[in-house]
C-alpha positions in Angstrom: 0.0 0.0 0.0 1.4 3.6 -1.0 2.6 5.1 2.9 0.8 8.1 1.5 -2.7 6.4 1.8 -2.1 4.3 5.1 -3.6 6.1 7.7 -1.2 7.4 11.2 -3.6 6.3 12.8 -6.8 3.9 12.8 -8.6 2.3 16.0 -11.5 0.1 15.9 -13.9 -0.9 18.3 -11.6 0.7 21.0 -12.9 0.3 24.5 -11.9 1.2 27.7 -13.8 0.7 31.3 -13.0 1.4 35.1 -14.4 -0.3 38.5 -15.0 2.6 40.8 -17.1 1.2 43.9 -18.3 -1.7 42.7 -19.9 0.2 39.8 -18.7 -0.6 36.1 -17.7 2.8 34.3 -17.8 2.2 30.1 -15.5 5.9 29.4 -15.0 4.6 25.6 -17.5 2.5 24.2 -16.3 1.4 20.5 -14.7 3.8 18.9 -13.5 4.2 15.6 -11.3 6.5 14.0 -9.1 7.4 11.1 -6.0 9.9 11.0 -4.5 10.2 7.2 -1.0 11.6 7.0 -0.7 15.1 7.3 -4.4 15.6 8.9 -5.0 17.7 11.9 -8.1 16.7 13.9 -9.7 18.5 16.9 -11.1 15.8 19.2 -14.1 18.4 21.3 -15.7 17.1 24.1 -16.6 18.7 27.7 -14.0 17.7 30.8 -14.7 14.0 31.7 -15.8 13.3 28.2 -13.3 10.9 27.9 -10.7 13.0 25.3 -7.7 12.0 27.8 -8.5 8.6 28.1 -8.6 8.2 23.9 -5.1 10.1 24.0 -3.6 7.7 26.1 -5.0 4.9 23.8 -3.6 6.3 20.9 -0.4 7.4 22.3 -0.1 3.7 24.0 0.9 5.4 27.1 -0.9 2.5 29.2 -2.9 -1.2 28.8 -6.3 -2.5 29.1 -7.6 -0.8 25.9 -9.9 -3.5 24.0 -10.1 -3.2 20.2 -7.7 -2.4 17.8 -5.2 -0.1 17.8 -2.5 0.8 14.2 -0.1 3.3 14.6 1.6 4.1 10.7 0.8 0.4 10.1 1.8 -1.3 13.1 -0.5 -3.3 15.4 -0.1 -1.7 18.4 -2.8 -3.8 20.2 -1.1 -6.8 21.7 2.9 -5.0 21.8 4.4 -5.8 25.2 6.0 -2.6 27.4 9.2 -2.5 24.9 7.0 -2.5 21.9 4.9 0.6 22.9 8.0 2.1 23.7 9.5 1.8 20.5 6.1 2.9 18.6 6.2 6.2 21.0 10.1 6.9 20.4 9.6 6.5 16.2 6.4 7.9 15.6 4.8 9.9 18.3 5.6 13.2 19.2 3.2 14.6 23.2 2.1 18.0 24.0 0.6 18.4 27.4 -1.5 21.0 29.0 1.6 22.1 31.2 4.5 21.7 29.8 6.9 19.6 31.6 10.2 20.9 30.6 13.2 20.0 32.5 14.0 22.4 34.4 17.6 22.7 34.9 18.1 22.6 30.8 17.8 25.6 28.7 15.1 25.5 26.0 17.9 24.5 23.3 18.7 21.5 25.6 14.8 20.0 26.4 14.7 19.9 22.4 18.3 18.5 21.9 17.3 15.4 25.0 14.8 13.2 22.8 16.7 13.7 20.0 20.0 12.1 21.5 17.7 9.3 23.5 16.3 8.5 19.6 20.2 8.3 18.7 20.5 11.1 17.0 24.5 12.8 16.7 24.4 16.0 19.2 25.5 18.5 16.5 22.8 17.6 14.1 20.4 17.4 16.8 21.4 20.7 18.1 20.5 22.2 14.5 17.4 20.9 14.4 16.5 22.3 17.8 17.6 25.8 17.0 15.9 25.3 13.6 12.3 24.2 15.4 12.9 27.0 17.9 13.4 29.8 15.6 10.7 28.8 13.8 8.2 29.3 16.6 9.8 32.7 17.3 12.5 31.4 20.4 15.7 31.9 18.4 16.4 34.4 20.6 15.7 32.6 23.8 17.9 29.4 23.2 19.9 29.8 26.1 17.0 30.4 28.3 15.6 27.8 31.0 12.0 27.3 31.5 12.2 29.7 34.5 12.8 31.8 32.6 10.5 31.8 29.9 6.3 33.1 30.0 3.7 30.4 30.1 3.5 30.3 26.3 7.0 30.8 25.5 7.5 27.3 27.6 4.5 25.5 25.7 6.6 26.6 22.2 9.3 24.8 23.9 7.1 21.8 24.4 5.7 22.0 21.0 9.4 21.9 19.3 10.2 18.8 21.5 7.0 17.4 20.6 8.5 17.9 16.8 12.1 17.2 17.0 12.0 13.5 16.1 9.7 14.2 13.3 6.7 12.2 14.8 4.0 10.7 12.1 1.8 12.1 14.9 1.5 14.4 17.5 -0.8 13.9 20.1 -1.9 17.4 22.2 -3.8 17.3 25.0 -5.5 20.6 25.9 -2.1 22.4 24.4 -3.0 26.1 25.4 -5.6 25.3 28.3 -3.2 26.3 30.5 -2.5 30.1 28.6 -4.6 33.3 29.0 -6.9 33.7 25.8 -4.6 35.7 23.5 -1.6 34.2 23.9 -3.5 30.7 23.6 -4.8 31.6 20.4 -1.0 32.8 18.9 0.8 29.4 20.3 -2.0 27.5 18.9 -1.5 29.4 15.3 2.3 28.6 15.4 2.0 25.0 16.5 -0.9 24.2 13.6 1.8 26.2 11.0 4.8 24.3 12.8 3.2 20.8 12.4 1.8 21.5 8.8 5.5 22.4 7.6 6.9 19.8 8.8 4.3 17.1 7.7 3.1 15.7 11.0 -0.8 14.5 11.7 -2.2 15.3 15.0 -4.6 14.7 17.0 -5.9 17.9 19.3 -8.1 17.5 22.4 -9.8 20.7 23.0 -13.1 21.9 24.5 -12.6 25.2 22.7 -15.1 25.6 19.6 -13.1 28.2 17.4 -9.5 26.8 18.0 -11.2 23.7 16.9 -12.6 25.6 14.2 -9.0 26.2 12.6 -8.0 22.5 12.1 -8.7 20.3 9.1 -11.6 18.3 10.6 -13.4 17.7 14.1 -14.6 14.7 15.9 -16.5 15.4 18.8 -16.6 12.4 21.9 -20.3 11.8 23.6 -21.1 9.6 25.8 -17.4 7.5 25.2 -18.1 7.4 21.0 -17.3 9.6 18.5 -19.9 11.1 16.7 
């Protein structure tokens, strides 16, 4: 099949339930989805909706998903610990609501670690980190640790790590839920230019109608399907 037309991502059927006091809770209840290469999708749906718990399926951060889950043509359904982790390293890139950055490295350096974890040499990786920061407007603030850095300056830091292995997919979760509403709206605008030049799909989980409005298609979660 030409890579072109194999979807990132596709689940089917995917399930997930929790026991809380004795009471069965069904949070995804057969989904189905499709993410084609170079697609951005707003996943919408209120707090508790379930967006998280999809997220974490996809980005095979935990077990004890039912149903099927392919990530850039892998079955990622039955992989053991080591498997998921290889999937995650080679073709996954994570933006969070709060941006975990390390923070006794600069922001040059929190884009430069993955990189040389993946095995990439430090000099290339270092270009591509000043590359992904200038491009989201930080060439000035290489040298600058998170501490130093506004809310959304930090969450452009997060983005370019999310990018610097060149993920088939990035996964956000609520990416500028944690920013006032002006500087949301300009990080979001750099991170849906950032991830359309360089190729990525992704997958955003939002509650926020006209952010959502700016992506290539929306899928909203009721009730633990996609509608």
């Amino acid at each position: 099949m030409n890579s072109w037309l194999q979807p990132v991502v596709r689940l089917g059927d995917l399930t997930r339930s929790f026991e809380q006091g004795g009471v069965r809770i069904d949070v995804l209840r057969g989904v189905n989805l499709q993410i084609m290469p170079g697609e951005i999708v707003a996943l919408l749906g209120p707090s508790g909706s379930g967006k998280s718990t999809l997220l974490q399926a996809v980005g095979l951060l935990e077990g004890g998903f039912g149903g099927e889950i392919e990530i850039s043509g892998i079955d990622a359904s039955s992989l053991g610990s080591d498997g998921r982790t290889t999937v995650r390293r080679e073709h996954l890139g994570f933006v969070y609501q709060f941006h975990h950055l390390l923070p006794d490295f600069n922001a040059l350096e929190n884009v430069v670690l993955p990189q040389l974890v993946a095995g990439t040499a430090k000099p290339v990786a270092e270009q591509r980190a000043e590359e992904l920061l200038t491009a989201l407007g930080l060439g000035h603030r290489l040298d600058h640790r998170p501490s130093q850095l506004s809310g959304g300056e930090q969450q452009r830091v997060a983005v370019a790590r999310a990018l610097a292995n060149r993920p088939s997919l990035v996964l956000a979760d609520e990416p500028t839920g944690n920013l006032d509403e002006a500087t949301s709206e300009r990080v979001l605008e750099q991170f849906l230019a950032l991830v359309r030049g360089e190729g990525s799909a992704a997958l955003v989980a939002t509650h926020n109608e006209r952010l959502a409005a700016k992506m290539d298609r929306v899928v909203r979660l009721h009730e633990g399907v996609l509608v």
